[in-house]
ZASETOR-355617 format. One record per residue (C-alpha): residue number from 1; z, y, x. Coordinates in steps of 0.1 Angstrom, whole numbers, plus 5000, padded with zeros to 4 digits. Layout:
N
<mivex n="NUM" zz="Z" yy="Y" xx="X"/>
...
END
This chain:
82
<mivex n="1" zz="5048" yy="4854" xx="5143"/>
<mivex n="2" zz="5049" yy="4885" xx="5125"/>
<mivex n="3" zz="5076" yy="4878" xx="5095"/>
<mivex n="4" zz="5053" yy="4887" xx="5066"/>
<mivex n="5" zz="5053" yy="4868" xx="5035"/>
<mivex n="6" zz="5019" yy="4851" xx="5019"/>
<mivex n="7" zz="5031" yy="4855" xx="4984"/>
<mivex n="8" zz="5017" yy="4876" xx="4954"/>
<mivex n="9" zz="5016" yy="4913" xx="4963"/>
<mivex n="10" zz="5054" yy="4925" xx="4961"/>
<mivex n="11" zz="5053" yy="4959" xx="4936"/>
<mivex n="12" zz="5063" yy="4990" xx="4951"/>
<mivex n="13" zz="5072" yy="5017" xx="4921"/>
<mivex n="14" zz="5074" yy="5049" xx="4938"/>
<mivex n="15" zz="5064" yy="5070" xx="4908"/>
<mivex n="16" zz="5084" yy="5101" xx="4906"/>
<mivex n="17" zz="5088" yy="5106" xx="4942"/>
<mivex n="18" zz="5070" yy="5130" xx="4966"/>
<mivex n="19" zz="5048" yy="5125" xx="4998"/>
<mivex n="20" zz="5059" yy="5112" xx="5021"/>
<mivex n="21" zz="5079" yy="5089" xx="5002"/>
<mivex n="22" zz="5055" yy="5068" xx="4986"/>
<mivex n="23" zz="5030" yy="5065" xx="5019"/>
<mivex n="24" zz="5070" yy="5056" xx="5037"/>
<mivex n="25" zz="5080" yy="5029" xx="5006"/>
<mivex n="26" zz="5040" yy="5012" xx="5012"/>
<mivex n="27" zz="5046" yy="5014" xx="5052"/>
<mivex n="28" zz="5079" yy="4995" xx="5052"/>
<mivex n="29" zz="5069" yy="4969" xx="5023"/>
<mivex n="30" zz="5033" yy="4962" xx="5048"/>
<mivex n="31" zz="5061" yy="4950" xx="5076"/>
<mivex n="32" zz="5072" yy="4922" xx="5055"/>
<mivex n="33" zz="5044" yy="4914" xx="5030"/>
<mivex n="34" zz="5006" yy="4906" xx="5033"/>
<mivex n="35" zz="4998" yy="4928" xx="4998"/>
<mivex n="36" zz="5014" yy="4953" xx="4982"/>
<mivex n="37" zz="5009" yy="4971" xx="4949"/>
<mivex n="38" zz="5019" yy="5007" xx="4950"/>
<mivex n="39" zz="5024" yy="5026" xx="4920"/>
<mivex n="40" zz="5027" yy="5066" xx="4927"/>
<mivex n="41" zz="5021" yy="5101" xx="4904"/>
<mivex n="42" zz="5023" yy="5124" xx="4934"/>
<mivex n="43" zz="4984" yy="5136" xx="4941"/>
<mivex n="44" zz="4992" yy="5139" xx="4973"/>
<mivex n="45" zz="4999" yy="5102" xx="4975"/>
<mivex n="46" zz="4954" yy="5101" xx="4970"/>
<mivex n="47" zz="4951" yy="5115" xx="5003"/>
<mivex n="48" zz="4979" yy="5100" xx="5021"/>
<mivex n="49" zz="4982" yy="5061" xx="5010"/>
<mivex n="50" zz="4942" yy="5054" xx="5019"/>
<mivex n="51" zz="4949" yy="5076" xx="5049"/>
<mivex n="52" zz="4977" yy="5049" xx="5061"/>
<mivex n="53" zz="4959" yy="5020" xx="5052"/>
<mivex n="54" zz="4929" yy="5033" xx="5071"/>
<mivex n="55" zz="4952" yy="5040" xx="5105"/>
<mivex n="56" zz="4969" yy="5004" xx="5101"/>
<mivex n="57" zz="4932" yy="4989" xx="5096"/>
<mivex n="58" zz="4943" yy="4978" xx="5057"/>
<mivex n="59" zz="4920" yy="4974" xx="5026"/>
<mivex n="60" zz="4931" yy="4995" xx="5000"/>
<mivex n="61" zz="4921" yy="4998" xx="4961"/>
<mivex n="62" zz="4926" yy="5025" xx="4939"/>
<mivex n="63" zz="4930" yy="5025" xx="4908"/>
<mivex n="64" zz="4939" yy="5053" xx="4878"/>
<mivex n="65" zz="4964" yy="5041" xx="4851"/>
<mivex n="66" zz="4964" yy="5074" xx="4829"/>
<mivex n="67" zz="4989" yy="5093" xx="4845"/>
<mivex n="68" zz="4998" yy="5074" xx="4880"/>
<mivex n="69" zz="4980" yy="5055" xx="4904"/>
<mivex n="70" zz="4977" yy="5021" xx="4912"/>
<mivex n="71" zz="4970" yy="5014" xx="4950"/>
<mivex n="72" zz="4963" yy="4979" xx="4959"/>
<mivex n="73" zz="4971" yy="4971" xx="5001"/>
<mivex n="74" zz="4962" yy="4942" xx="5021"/>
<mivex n="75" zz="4962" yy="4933" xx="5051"/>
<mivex n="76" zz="4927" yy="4929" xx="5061"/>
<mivex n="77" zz="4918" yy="4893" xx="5082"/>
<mivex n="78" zz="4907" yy="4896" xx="5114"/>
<mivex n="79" zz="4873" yy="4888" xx="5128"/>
<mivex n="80" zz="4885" yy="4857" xx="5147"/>
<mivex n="81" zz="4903" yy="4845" xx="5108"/>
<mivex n="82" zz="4934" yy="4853" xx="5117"/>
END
């Protein structure tokens, strides 16, 4: 059993806030949730939230919103369904 959630993707606002913090916010929100939407304005944040989702083996959508980003994470299924 791993403790996350299936509900609607919980919404992360981490705009305003520097790397690490939004890539740190995404990470602890994955433990508990299935899908998260992250909202962040730091560029760095382009390189570093698809850069996590890749290493944890999450999908991940970006998209622009004028002057922040909206990141979409799931956790991917696994071959077997699971």
């Amino acid at each position: 059993m791993t403790g996350r959630v299936e509900t609607p993707p919980r919404l992360i606002d981490a705009r305003g806030l520097k790397c690490p913090w939004p890539v740190l916010r995404a990470a602890r929100a994955m433990r508990d949730c299935s899908a998260i939407t992250l909202l962040a304005d730091d560029p760095v944040a382009l390189i570093d939230v698809p850069a996590l989702a890749r290493a944890q083996g999450w999908r991940v959508h970006v998209r622009e919103e004028g002057c922040f980003q909206r990141y979409m994470l799931e956790i991917a299924p696994q071959p077997d369904g699971r």
